[in-house]
C-alpha positions as CSV (number, residue, x, y, z in Angstrom):
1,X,41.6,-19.3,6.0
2,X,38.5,-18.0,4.1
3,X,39.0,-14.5,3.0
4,X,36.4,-12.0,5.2
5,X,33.9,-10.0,2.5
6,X,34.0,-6.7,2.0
7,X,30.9,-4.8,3.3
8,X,28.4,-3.3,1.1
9,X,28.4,-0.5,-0.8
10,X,25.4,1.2,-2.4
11,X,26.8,3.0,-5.9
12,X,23.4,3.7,-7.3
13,X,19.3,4.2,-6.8
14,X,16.6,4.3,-9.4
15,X,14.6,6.9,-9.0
16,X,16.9,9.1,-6.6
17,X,13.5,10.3,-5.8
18,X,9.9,9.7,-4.9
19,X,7.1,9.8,-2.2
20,X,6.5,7.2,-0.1
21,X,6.1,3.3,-1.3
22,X,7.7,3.9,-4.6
23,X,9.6,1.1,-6.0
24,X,13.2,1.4,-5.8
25,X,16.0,-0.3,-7.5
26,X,19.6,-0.2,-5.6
27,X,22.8,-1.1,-7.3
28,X,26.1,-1.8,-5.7
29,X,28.5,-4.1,-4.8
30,X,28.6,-7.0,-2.0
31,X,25.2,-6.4,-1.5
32,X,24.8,-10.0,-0.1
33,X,25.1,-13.7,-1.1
34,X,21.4,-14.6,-1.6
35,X,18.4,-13.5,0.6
36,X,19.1,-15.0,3.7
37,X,21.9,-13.2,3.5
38,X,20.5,-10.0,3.3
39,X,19.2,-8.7,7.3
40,X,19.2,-4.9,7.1
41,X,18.1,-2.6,4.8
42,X,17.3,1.4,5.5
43,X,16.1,4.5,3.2
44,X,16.3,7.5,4.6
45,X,16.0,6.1,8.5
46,X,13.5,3.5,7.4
47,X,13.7,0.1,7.9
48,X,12.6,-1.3,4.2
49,X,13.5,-5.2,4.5
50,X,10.1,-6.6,4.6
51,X,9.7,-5.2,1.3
52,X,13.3,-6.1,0.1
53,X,13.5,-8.4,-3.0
54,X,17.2,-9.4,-3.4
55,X,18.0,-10.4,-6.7
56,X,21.8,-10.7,-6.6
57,X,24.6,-9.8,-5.4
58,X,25.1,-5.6,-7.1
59,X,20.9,-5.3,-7.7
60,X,18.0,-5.3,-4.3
61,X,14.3,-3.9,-5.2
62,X,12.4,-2.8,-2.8
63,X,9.9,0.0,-1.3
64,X,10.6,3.4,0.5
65,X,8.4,3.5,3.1
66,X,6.9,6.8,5.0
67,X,10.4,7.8,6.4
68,X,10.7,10.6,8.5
69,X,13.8,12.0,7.0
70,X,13.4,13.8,3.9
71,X,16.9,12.6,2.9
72,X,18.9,10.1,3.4
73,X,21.8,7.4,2.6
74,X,20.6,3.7,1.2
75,X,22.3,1.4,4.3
76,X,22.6,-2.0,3.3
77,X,23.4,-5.0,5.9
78,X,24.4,-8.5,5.3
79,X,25.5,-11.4,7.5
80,X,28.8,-12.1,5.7
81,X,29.7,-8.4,5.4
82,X,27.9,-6.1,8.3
83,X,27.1,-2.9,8.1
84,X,27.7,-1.1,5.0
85,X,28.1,2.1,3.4
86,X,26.2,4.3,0.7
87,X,27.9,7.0,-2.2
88,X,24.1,8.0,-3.2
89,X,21.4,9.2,-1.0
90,X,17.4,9.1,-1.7
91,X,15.1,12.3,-1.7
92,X,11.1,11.5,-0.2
93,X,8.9,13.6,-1.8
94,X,5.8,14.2,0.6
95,X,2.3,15.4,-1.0
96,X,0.7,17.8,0.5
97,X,-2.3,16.3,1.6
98,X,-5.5,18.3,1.5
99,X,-7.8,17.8,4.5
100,X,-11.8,17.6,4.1
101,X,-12.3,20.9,5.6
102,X,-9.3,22.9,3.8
103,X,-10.5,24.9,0.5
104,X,-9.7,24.0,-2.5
105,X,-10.1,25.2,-6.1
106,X,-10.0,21.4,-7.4
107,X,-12.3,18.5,-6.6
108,X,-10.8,16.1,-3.8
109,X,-11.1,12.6,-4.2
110,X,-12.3,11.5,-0.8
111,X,-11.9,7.9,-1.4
112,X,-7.8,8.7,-0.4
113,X,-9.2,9.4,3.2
114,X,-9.2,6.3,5.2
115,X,-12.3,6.0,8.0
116,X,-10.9,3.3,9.6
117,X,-8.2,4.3,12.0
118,X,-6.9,1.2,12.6
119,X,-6.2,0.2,9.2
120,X,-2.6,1.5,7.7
121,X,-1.1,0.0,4.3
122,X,0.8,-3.2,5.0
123,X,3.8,-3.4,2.7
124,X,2.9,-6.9,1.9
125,X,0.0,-5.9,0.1
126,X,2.3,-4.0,-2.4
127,X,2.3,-7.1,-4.8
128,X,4.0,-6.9,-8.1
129,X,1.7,-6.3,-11.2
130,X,3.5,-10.3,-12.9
131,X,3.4,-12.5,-9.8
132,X,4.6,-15.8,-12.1
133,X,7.6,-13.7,-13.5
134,X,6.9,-14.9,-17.3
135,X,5.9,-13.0,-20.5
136,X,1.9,-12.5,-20.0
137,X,0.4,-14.2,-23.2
138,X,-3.2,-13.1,-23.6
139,X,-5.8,-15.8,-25.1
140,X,-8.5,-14.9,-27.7
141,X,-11.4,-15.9,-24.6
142,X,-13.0,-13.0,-24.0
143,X,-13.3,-11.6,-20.6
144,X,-17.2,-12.3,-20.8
145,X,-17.0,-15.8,-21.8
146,X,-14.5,-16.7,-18.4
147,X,-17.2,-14.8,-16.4
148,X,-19.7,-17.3,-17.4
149,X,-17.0,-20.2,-17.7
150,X,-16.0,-18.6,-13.8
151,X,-19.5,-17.2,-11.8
152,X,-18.5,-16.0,-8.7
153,X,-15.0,-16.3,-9.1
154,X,-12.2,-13.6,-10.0
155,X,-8.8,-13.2,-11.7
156,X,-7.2,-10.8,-9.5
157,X,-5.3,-12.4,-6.5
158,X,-5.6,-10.3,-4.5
159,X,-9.7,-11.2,-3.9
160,X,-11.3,-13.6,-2.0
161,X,-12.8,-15.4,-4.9
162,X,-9.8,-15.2,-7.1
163,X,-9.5,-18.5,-9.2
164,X,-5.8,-19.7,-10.5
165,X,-7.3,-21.8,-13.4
166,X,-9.1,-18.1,-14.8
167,X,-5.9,-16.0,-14.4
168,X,-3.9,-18.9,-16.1
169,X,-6.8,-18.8,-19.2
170,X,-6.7,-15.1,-19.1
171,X,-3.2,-14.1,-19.0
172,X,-0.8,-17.5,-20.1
173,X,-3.1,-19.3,-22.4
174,X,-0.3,-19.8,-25.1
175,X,2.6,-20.1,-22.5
176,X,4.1,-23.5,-22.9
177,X,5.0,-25.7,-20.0
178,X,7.9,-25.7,-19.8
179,X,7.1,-21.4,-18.5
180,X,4.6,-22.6,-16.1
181,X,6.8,-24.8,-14.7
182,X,9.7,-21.7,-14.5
183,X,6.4,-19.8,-13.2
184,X,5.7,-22.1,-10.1
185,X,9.5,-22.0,-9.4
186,X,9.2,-18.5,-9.5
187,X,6.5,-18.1,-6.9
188,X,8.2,-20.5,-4.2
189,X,11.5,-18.0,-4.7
190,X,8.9,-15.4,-3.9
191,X,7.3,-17.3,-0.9
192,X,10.4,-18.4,0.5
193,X,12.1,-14.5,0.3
194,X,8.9,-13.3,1.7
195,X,8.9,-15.8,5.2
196,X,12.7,-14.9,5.5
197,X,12.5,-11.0,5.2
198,X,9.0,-11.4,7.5
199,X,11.2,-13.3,10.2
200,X,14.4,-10.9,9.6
201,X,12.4,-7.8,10.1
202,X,10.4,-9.3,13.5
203,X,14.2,-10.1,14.5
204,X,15.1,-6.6,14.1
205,X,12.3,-4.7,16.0
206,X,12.9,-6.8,18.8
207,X,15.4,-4.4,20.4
208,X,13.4,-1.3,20.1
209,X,10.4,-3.3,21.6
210,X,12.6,-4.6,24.9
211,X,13.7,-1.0,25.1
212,X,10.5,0.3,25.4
213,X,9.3,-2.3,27.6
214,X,12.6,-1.4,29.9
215,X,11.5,2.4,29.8
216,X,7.9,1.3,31.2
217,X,9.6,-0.3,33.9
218,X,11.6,2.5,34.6
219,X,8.8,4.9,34.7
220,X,6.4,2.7,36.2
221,X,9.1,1.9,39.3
222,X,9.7,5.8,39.3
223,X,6.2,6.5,40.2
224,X,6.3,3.6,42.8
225,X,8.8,5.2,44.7
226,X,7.3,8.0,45.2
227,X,4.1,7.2,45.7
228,X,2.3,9.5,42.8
229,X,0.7,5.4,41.8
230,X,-0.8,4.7,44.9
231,X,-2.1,8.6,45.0
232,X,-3.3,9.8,41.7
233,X,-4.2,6.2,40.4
234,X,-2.5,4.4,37.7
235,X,-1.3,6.7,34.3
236,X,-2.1,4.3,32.1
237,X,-5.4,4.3,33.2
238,X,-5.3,8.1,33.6
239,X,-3.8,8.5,30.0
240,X,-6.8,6.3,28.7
241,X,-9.0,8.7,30.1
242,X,-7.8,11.7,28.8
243,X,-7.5,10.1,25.4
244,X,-11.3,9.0,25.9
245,X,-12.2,12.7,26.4
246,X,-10.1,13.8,23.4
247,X,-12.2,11.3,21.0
248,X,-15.2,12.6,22.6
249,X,-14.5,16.2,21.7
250,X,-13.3,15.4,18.3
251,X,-16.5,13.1,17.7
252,X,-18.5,16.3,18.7
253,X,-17.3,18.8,16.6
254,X,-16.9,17.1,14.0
255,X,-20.5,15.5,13.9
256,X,-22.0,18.2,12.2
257,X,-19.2,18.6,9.6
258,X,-19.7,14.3,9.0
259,X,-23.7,15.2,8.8
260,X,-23.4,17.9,6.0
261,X,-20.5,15.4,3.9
262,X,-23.6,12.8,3.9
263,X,-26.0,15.5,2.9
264,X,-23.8,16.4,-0.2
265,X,-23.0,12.6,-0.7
266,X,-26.6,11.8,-1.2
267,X,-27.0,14.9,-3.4
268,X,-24.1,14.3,-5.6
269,X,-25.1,10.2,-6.0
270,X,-28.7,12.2,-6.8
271,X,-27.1,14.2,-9.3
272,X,-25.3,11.6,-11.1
273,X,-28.3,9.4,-11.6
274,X,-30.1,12.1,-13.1
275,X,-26.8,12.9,-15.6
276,X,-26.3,9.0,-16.2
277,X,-30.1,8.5,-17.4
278,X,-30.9,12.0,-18.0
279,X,-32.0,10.3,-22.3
280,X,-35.0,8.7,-20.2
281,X,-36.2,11.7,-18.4
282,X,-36.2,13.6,-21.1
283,X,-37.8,10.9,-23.2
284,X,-41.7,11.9,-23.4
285,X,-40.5,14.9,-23.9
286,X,-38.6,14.5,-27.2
287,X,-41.3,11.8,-28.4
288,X,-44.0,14.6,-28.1
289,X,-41.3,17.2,-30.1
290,X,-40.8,14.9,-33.1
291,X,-45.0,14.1,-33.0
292,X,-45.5,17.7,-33.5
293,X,-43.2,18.4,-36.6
294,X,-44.9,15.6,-38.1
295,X,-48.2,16.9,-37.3
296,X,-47.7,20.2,-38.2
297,X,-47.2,19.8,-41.8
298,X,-50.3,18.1,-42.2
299,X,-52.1,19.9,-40.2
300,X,-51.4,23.3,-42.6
301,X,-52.2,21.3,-45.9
């Protein structure tokens, strides 16, 4: 008989504190066999697997993400070993966040405040600053010659444009090939741990969505019975109503707060035009300055 594993056990965290999305290292013991392994990870109440990285079995890296719990244990799951257990516990530090109307006696950068409201931060987009995994081995090519060599193109990949062959110049020109081999089996590790902790976290939320589809039901059967449906119309439609009022409202008073932010946009992009080239307006000037003390001289002989 094949002796059952032991479940895991989370001994250690590094940092034992941070806000959200900060990269996390967690030690401990039976913390899987390899990443297939590994189908459960939680910070603080928050599911963290798509960001997971296992990398063997006492070391897992991954993200915190915006848990709701301010503190919490490090719960660690694996097929071979279930549901395990945690001797540290992780503290989320939240910023306070200053809104566009609040005062403040320091200049807000308003870049942090996201217009789109559709748009969140995907963890995926978290990608490390090495993707090939090798010592970075900068060339003596300048970064202007590749931009001629390269028009149009770019070395970060994360763009649309980025180009392999320019990143490769830029940042392993002396790695031998034997590395870029170890490199390219480095990024199908990282392709083939990112499809499995994609799948393992759609596998997870499953549940919660049937549960929520069953509570629907529930309700919507509820009002069926008796009759509020058929009389007052259908809530969801209701609900989008209300909601369509509430945006409304909030587009209405705000409008003239958004009109005055533009206003001192404009005049701050103004002001930094005139700083940035302020030598050239005040060029004439010092050219007629310096013709004078050469003229006055003469002129008094």
């Amino acid at each position: 008989m094949s002796r059952a594993r032991q479940p895991p056990l989370v001994t250690g965290i590094s940092p034992k504190e941070g806000a959200a999305w900060t990269k996390v290292t967690i030690r401990g013991e039976n913390l899987g066999t390899g990443p297939a392994d590994l189908i459960g990870l939680s910070i603080c109440g928050h599911n963290c697997l798509l960001t997971a990285e296992w990398m063997s079995a006492s070391k897992i890296v991954c993200r915190v993400g915006p848990a709701k719990d301010d503190k919490g244990e490090i719960i660690v799951t694996t097929k071979s070993g279930g549901l395990g257990t945690s001797t540290v516990s992780f503290k989320l530090i939240r910023p306070e966040r200053i809104g566009i109307l609040d005062q403040s006696a320091v200049w807000v950068d308003e870049l942090t405040f996201r217009t789109d409201r559709n748009k969140g931060i995907s963890p995926l987009s978290l990608r490390p600053s090495n993707p090939l995994g090798i010592d970075i081995d900068k060339g003596k090519i300048t970064p202007k010659d590749l931009e001629l060599t390269f028009p149009g193109m770019s070395a970060d990949f994360t763009s649309e444009n980025f180009s392999a062959t320019w990143y490769l110049i830029e940042n392993h020109a002396g790695s031998s090939f034997d590395q870029l081999k170890i490199a390219a089996s480095n990024l199908k590790k990282q392709a083939t741990k990112k499809n499995e902790g994609s799948l393992a976290y759609v596998k997870g939320g499953l549940s919660t969505f049937f549960e929520a589809q069953d509570a629907l039901s529930a309700i919507h059967q509820k009002l069926e019975s008796d009759g509020t449906e058929k009389v007052e119309g259908s809530m969801t439609q209701r609900l989008e109503n209300i909601l369509n009022r509430a945006s409304n409202t909030a587009d209405t008073l705000f409008q003239e707060v958004l009109g005055r932010k533009d206003k001192a946009d404009s005049t701050r992009n103004a002001l930094n035009v005139l700083q940035r080239f302020k030598f050239l307006f005040n060029l004439p000037l010092n050219i007629e300055r310096n013709i004078q003390k050469v003229l006055n001289p003469v002129f008094r002989c």
